[in-house]
C-alpha positions in Angstrom: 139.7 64.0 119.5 138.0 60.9 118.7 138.1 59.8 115.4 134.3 58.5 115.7 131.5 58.4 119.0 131.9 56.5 121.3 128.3 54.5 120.8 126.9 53.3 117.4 124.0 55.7 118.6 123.9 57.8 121.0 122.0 57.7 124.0 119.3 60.7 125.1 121.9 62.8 126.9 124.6 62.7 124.3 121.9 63.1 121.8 120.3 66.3 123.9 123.9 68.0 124.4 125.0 67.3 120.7 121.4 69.5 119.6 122.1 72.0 122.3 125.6 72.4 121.2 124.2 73.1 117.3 121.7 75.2 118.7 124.4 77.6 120.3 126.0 77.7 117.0 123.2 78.3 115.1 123.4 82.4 115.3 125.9 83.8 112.8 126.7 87.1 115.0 127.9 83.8 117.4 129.9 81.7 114.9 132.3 85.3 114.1 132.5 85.9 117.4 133.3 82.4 118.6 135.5 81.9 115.6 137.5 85.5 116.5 137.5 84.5 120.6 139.5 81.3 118.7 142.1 83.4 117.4 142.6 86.1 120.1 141.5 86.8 123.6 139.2 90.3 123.0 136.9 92.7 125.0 133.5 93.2 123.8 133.9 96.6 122.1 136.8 95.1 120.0 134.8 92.1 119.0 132.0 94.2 118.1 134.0 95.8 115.8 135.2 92.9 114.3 132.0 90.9 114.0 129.6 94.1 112.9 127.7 94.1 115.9 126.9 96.6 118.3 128.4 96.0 121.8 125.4 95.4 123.5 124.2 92.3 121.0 127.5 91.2 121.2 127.4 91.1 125.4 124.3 89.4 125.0 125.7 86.0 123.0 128.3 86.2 125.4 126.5 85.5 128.1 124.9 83.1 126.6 128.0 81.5 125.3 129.8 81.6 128.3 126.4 79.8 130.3 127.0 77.2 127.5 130.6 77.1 128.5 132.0 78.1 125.3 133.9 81.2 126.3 135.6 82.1 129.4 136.1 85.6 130.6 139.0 87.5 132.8 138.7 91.1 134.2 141.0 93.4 134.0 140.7 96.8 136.1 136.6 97.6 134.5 137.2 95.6 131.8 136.3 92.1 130.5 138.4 89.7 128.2 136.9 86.8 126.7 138.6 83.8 125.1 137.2 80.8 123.6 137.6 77.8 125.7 136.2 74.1 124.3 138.5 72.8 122.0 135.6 70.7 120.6 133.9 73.4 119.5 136.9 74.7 117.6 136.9 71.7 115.9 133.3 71.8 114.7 133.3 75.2 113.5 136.3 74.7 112.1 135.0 72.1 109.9 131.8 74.0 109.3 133.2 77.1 108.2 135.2 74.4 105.6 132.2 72.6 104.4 131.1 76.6 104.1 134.1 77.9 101.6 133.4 73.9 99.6 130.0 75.4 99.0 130.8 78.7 98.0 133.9 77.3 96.3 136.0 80.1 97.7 137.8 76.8 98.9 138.4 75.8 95.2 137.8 72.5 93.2 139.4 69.0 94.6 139.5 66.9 97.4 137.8 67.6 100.7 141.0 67.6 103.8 138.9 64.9 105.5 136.5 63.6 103.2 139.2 62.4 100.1 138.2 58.9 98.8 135.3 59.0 100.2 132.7 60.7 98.3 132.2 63.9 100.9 
């Protein structure tokens, strides 16, 4: 990962696949099931169960995720597997869902991981 972009400011395309990207994540039925593909390769029913959505919703972000190519998928027999595949994304919801249990404070008081001396 790079520790900063690679332009001062970025250019229209960089700029236009950095707001597609957030717009992909900008579901929270996609986030869980994004964040769940990240921890375990799963079939639809199973992530529906994990995420609280029915199977067909969950189908539905998939394919748009996968378009987005965010998730891969693998057939076995009639079924599907899916896994999460851009360790980029991993990295920003990672951080999100951090900056998420700051603001709840479920993450307690004290110094950010990556923002320590720095006012974040």
């Amino acid at each position: 990962m790079h520790p900063a972009p690679v332009h001062p400011v970025p250019d229209d395309e960089h700029a236009q696949i950095a707001a597609t990207t957030f717009r992909m994540l900008a579901d929270p039925t996609r986030v869980k099931i994004l964040w769940a593909l990240f921890q375990a390769e799963s079939s639809v029913n199973a992530l529906a169960e994990a995420v609280g959505a029915t199977p067909a919703a969950v189908s539905q972000h998939l394919a748009k995720l996968r378009l987005a190519g965010f998730v891969e998928s693998r057939k076995e027999g009639t079924f599907a597997y899916y896994r999460a595949s851009d360790a980029h994304v991993r990295s920003l919801l990672q951080e999100t869902l951090s900056h998420a249990e700051h603001v709840t404070g479920v993450a307690g008081p004290g110094p950010h991981e990556h923002g320590a001396g720095r006012g974040d």
